[in-house]
Phi, psi and omega in degrees: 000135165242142175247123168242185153209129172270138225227172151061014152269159186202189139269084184267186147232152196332126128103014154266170174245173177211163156231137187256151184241127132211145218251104189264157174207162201094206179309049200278320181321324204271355180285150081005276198230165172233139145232190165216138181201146211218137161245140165260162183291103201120349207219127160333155176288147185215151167315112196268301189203168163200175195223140171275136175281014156201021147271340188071026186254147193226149164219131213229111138351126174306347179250020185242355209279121185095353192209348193222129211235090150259155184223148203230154140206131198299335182296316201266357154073063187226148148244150199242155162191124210258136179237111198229143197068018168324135204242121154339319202280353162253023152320120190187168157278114181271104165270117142337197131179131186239160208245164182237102172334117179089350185252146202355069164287022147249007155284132179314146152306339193286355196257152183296317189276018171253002177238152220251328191213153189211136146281150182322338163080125194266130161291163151236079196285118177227112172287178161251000000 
């Protein structure tokens, strides 16, 4: 089992930043992968970025690419997501989620369904 929680949503306006947390526990030697995935109210769940847990290999959405920053650090068992220039349209439920070595390692990272645990989802408000 991994437990995470995800931390650091607010209420912003347009072109400001935030960083979002989240803080995994359990079984983290067994991770892979971290992602961030965002639902808006109305709206599939959809990918933002995701991080290998011990390679540093990133992969980015076309729309966080330039502006949304992930990061991991493996001592405090946290992954980051520096979200910077905030748009309305990232108005969203933000989730964490970690993929597990070995588990359907032939789905891309990019898929909801390659991850094995989801946190509880940070809101994120950005007015204009």
């Amino acid at each position: 089992q991994v437990q995470l929680v995800e931390s650091g949503g607010g209420l912003v306006q347009a072109g400001d930043s935030l960083r979002l947390s989240c803080a995994a526990s359990g079984r983290t030697f067994d991770i892979y992968a971290m992602g961030w995935f965002r639902q808006a109210p109305g709206k599939e769940r959809e990918f933002v970025a995701t991080i290998t847990w011990g390679g540093s290999s990133t992969t980015y959405a076309d729309s966080a690419k330039g502006r949304f920053t992930i990061s991991r650090d493996n001592a405090e068992n946290t992954v980051y997501l520096q979200m910077n220039s905030l748009k309305p349209e990232d108005t969203a439920a933000y989730y964490c989620a970690a993929g597990l070595r070995g588990q359907r390692s032939w789905l891309p990272k990019t898929r909801d369904d390659r991850y094995d645990y989801w946190g509880q989802g940070t809101q994120v408000t950005v007015s204009s």
